[in-house]
N, C-alpha and C positions, 0 to 999 in steps of 0.2 A: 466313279472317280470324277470330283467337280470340275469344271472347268471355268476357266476367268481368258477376259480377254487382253488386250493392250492398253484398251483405256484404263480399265480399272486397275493391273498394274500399275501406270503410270503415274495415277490419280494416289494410290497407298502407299507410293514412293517417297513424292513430295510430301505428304503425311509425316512419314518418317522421319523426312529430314527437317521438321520443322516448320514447313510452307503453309501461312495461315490464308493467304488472298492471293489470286490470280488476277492479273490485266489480262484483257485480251481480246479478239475480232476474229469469232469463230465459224466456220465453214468446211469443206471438204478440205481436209480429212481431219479436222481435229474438234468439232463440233464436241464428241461424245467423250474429251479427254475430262471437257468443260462442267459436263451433267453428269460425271461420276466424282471429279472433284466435289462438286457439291454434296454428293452422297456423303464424301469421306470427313464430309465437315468445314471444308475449306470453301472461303468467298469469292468468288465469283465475278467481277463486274465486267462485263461487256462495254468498250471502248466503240468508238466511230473510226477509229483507226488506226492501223500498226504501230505508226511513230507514237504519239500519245501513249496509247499502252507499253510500249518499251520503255519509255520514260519513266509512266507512273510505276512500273516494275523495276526500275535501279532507285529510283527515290526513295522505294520503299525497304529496301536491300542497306541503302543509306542512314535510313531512318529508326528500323529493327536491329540494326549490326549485325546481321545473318546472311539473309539473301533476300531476293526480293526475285518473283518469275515472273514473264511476259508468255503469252502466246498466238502463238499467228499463222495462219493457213500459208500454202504451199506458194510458189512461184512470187508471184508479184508481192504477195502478203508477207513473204519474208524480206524480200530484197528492199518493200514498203520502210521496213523497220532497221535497217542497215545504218542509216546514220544515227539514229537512236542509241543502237547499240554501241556504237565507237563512243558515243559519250558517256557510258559506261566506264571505257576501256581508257577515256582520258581522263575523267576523276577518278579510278580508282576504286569505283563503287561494287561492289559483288551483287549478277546477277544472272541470272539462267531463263535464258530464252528457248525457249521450246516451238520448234518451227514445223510443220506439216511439210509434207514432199511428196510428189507423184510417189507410185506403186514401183518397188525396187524393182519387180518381177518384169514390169514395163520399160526400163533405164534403156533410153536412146531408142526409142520409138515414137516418140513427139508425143508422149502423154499429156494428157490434162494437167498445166501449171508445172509442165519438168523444164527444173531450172537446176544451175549448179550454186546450191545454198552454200554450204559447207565450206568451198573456196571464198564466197564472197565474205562468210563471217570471221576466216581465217586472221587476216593483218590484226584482225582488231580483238581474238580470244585467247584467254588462257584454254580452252579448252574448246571444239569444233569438232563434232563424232559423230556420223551418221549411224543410228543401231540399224543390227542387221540380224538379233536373233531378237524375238516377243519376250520369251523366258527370261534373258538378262535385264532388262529393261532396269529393275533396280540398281543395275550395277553401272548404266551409264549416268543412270538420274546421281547417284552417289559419287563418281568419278566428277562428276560437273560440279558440283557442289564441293566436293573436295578442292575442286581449284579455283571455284572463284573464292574463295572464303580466308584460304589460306597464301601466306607470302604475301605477297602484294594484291590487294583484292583486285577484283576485275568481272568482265563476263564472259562466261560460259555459253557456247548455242548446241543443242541437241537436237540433231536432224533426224524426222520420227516420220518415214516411210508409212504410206497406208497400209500396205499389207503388215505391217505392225503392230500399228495401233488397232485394227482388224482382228487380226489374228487371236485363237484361241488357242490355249495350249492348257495341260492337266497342271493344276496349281501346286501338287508338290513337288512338279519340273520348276517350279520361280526360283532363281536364286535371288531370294530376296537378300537386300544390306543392312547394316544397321547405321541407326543415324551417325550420321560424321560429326565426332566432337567438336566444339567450339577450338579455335586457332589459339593455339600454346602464346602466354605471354611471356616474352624472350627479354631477360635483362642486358643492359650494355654493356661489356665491358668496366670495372670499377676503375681501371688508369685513366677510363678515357672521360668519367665520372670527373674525377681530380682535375685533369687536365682543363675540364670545362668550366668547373668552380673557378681556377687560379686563373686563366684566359679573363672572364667575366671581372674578377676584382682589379686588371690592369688597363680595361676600357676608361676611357675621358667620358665618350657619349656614346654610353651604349643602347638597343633598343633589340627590342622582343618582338618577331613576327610569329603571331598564330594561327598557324595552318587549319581547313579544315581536318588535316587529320587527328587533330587531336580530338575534335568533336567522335571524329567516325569510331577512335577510340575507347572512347567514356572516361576522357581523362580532365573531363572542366577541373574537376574538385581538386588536385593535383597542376595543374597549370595556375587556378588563383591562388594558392597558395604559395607557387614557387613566386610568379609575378610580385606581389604583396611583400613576401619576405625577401625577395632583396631590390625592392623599391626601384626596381628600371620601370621607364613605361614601354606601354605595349603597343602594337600596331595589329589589330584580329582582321586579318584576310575578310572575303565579304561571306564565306557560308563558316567562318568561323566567331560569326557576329552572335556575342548573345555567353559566348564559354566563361568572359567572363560582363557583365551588366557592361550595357553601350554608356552611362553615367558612372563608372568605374571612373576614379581621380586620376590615376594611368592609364587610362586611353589619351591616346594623341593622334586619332585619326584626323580631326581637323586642321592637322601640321604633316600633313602624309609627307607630301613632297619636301616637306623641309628634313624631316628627320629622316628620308631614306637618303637623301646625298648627303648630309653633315653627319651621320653616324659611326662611329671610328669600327664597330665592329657589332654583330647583329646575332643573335641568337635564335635560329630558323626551327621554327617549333612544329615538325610534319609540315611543312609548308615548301614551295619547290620555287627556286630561282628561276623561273618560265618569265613568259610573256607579261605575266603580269603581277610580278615583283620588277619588270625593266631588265631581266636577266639580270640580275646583280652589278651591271653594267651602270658603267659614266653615259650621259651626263645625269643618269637619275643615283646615282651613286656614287661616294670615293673610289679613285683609283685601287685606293692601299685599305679598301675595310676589309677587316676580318670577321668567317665567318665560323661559329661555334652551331655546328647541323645536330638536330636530333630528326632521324628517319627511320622506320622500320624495315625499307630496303637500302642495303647498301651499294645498292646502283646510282641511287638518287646522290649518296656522299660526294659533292666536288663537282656535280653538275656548274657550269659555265662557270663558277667563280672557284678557285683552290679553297678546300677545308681547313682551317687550320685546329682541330678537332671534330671527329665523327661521331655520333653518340650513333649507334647502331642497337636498336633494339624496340621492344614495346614501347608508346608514349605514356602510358599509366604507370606501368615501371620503371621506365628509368627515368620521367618525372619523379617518383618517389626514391631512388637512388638519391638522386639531386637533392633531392627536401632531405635524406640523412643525411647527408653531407653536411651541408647548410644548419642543421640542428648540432651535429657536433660541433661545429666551426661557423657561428655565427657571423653573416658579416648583410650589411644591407648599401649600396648605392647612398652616397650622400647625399640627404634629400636637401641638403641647402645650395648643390652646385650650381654653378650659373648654367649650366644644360637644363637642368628641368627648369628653372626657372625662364630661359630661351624659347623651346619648346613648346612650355605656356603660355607664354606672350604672344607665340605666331599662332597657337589654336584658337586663342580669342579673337584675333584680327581677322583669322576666317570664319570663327564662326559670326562675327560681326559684318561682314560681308555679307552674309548666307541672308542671316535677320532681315537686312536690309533688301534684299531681293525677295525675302516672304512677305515683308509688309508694301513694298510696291504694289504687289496684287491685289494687295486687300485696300488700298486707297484707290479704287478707281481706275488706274490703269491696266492694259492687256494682262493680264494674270499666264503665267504658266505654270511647269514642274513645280518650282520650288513653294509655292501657294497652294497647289495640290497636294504635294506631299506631307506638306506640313498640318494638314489637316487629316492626313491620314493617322499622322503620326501622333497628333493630339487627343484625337478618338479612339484610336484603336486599343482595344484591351490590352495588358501588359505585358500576358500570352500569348496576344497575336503570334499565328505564326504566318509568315511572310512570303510568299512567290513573287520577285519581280522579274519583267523581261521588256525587252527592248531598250534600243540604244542609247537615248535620253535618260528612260523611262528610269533604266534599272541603274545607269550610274547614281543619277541625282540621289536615285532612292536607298542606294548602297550609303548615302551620306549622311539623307534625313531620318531613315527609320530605324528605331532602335530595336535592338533585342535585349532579353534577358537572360534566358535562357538557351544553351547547348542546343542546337538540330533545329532550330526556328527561322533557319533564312536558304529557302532554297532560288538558286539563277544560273545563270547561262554556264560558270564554271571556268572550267578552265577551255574547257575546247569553242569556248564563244558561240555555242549552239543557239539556234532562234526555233521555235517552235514546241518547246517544251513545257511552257507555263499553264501549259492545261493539265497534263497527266501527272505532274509534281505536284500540283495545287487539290487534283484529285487523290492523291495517295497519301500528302499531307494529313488533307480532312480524313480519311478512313483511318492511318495510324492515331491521330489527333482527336477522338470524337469529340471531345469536353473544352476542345480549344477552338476557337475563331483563325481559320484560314483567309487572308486577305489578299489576293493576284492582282499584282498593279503592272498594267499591261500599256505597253506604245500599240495604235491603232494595227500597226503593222504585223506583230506579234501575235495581238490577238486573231488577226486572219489566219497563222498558218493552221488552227484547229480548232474554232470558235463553236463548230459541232458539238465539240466534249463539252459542254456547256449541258447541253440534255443530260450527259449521265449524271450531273450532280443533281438535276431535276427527278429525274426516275429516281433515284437514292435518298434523295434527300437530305443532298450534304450540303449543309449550310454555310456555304463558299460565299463569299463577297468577291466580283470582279471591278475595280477600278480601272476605267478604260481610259488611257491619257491620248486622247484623237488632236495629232499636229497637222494633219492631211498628208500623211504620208511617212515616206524612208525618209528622214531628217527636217523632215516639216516641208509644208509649201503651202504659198500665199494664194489668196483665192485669186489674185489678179494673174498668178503665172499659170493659171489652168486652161488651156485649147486646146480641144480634141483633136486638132489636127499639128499637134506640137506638145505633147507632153512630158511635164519634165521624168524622170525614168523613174525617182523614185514615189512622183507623188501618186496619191490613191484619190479616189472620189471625194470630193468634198461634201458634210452633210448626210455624212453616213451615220444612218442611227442605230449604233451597237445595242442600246438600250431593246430596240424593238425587236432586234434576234433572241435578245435573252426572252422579252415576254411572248413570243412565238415560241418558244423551247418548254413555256410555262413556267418560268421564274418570275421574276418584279424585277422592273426594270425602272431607270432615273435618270431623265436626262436634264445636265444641270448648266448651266449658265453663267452662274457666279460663285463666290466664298462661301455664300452665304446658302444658300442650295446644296453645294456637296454638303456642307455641315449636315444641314437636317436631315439629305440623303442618307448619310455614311451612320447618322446616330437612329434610323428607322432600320437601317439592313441590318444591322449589328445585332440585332433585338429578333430575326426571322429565321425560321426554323427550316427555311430553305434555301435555295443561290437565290443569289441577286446581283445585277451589273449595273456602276452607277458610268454614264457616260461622260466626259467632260471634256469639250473640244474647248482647245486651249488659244493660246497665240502662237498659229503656226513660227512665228521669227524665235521662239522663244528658246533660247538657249542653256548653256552649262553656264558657270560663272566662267571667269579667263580663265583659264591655265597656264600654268609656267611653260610647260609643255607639251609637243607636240605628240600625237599619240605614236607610241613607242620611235621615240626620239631615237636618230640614230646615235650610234658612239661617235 
């Protein structure tokens, strides 16, 4: 009678349900889950550390609409990856973490790395299970999977005891599972269809937010044609950049702030009234707007501001309810209103602003973001796909760089994570092979895990990192630097991020002027490996003004 162990269970579980590439920083006790995954066909990449790998495993869960796994040895190496995982659990992303754990047989004997995983993964999972038979092992790998995938996605952690993954037992004791179907697409309601047509034709100035859920969904192709046919413009949240083209004639990102407070009512496309819609709140909003929700939970329905229709269901579906609706009973937003034409007017004043702040840099004076970016943005192929992070880095960049395409802009999200632009920009390039990955990093960002810089080296993934160096947490001037008075958030002045990346064995560039990133950014582009081009900026170098203040009270 054969026998199989706990890895190789493990390793044909994930198999089953799908799981093509593993993240992960492996060790006692989960080394061997790693070398028989690979047996079973499944990729591998070895991480420099927990967080990063957590990351690059919900990015990827993101980016396949399945799942996406992390794995990570016992005690420290799980609790490493604890805030990773919450940002899972606050976009919404589906993913299963697979965690190592002292020996159960050992529990509360001070073993080697015993920690209480389980509880710490707890606040932040749909699902948190320590196994405790070898033989079912499928049945927790399935149960995890079953929950982050379905409902509202999320992640999943699987707490995997050494003597488990150890353990041998007679292979026709497995209860093995079969893969977990893909997550049933649920239509709306058709009254509440109606209701949202007829809402929609009594708005003055109405406007379209697009959430990433509709990306997470595969609902572009349905979203541009609702947008389109009934001629409102649109606002695409920053990772729903690209569902439909950032040069779409209805985009009015350049008028954000004008159109989210003069808008009489808003059509919330998977997108969430949080922090950073303003909670649907004055003064970044009307008192009296009305709001017309389309979500797939209807917990999110009526979140901070009253619904005055739910669309509860699939976005690819009851997007297409809406488009028959609209095809039987034609009607499109008058495109000659004085709103769009309003609208138009304030997108051009700011993008005329912008301009003006790109070509400062290039006449001579201190250059910063906006001079950077904009040569990213002129270089970069059209499939660029995007990682930005840091403070400056990733708003400005949220403004300048375009996308085209659905699932092209991964950042900080909704939980305002920092440290994540390594394992995104890694899992990017792996799901991406044929596309140019580009991580445009604040000097600060790039420290939390400038290591993972190697794995794109080992691999061979031809990552481009743009490192935007202000000397620090919100920039600082060379002259307020004394070691014996530092200001709290600045960093070393003179740091050459360049020279980490060619110590890791990539190409590195460090650039000075316009005219240097150019030739930089158009030699990496062209490199069939990473490369970090460095550009230490004008620390004073700012956002343009704002109207207001960051999340302005009511």
């Amino acid at each position: 009678m054969a026998k199989i162990n706990g890895e190789t269970i493990i390793a044909r579980a994930l198999k089953t349900q799908g799981v093509e590439t593993i993240y992960g920083v492996v060790g006692i006790p989960v080394s061997g889950i790693a070398a028989a995954a690979q047996r079973e066909g499944i990729r591998y990449y070895g991480m420099r550390h927990e967080m990063p790998a957590t990351y690059a495993g919900q990015a990827t869960g993101y980016l396949n609409g399945r799942i996406g796994v992390s794995l990570v040895v016992s005690g420290p190496g799980a609790l490493n990856a604890v805030g990773a995982f919450a940002n899972a659990w606050s976009n919404r992303w589906p993913l299963l973490m697979l965690g190592g754990a002292s020996d159960a047989t050992r529990a509360d004997m001070g073993d080697f790395q015993e920690a209480e995983q389980v509880a710490a993964m707890a606040p932040y999972a749909k699902y948190a299970r320590r196994a405790e038979s070898t033989a079912r092992l499928p049945l927790y790998v399935a149960e995890a999977v079953r929950k982050a995938i379905n409902g509202t996605p999320g992640p999943s952690y699987l707490d995997l005891p050494g003597n488990i993954i150890f353990d041998e037992v007679d292979e026709e004791d497995v209860e093995w599972a079969p893969r977990v179907p893909d997550p049933p697409r649920l239509r709306a309601d058709d009254s509440a269809v109606a209701d949202a047509i007829a809402a929609l034709k009594t708005a003055e100035q109405p406007l379209i937010v697009i959430g990433k859920g509709i990306s997470f969904g595969r609902a572009e192709a349905e979203m541009r044609r609702f947008v389109e046919q009934t001629g409102i413009p649109y606002l695409a949240m920053p990772m729903a950049r690209g569902i439909l083209p950032d040069d779409h004639p209805q985009s009015i990102a350049a008028a954000r702030s004008f159109v989210l407070k003069n808008t009489d009512l808003v059509f919330l496309g998977a997108a969430r009234l949080n922090w950073m819609l303003h909670f649907g709140q004055p003064p970044r909003w009307r008192d009296d707007v009305r709001v017309v929700q389309l979500d797939s939970n209807p917990e999110e329905i009526g979140v901070n501001v009253p619904t005055e229709v739910g669309l509860v269901g699939d976005a690819k579906v009851t997007l297409g309810q809406l488009l028959d609706a609209l095809d039987e009973e034609p009607w499109q937003f008058p495109q000659d209103s004085e709103w769009l034409q309003t609208v138009r007017s304030e997108a051009r004043k700011n993008q005329d602003l912008v301009e003006g702040m790109i070509g400062a840099g290039r006449d001579g004076e201190p250059f910063g973001y906006y001079t950077t970016l904009d040569i990213v943005r002129r270089l970069a192929p059209r499939d660029a796909v995007y990682v930005t992070e840091g403070e400056g880095t990733m708003a400005i960049g949220r403004t300048l760089l375009d996308n085209f395409a659905a699932r092209q802009r991964l950042d900080a999200g909704s939980f305002g994570s920092m440290g994540l632009g390594h394992g995104f920009a890694v899992a990017a390039q792996v799901e991406h092979p044929n596309q140019r990955v580009i991580c445009v990093q604040g000097d600060s960002a790039f420290g939390f895990a400038g290591m993972e810089c190697e794995v794109a080296v080992r691999h061979g993934l031809p990552i481009t990192w743009v490192v935007v160096n202000n000397n620090g947490i919100g920039g600082t001037p060379l002259e307020h630097f004394e070691r014996e008075n530092l200001p709290p958030g600045g960093l070393n002045p003179g740091t050459r991020y360049d020279k980490v990346m060619e110590g890791l064995g990539g190409v590195g560039y460090h650039c000075e002027t316009p005219e240097q990133i150019e030739a930089a950014l158009e030699e990496a582009l062209t490199l069939d490996g990473p490369s970090l081009i460095h550009v230490p900026i004008d620390p004073q170098a700012k956002r343009k003004p704002q109207e207001f203040r960051w999340l302005a009270p009511r």
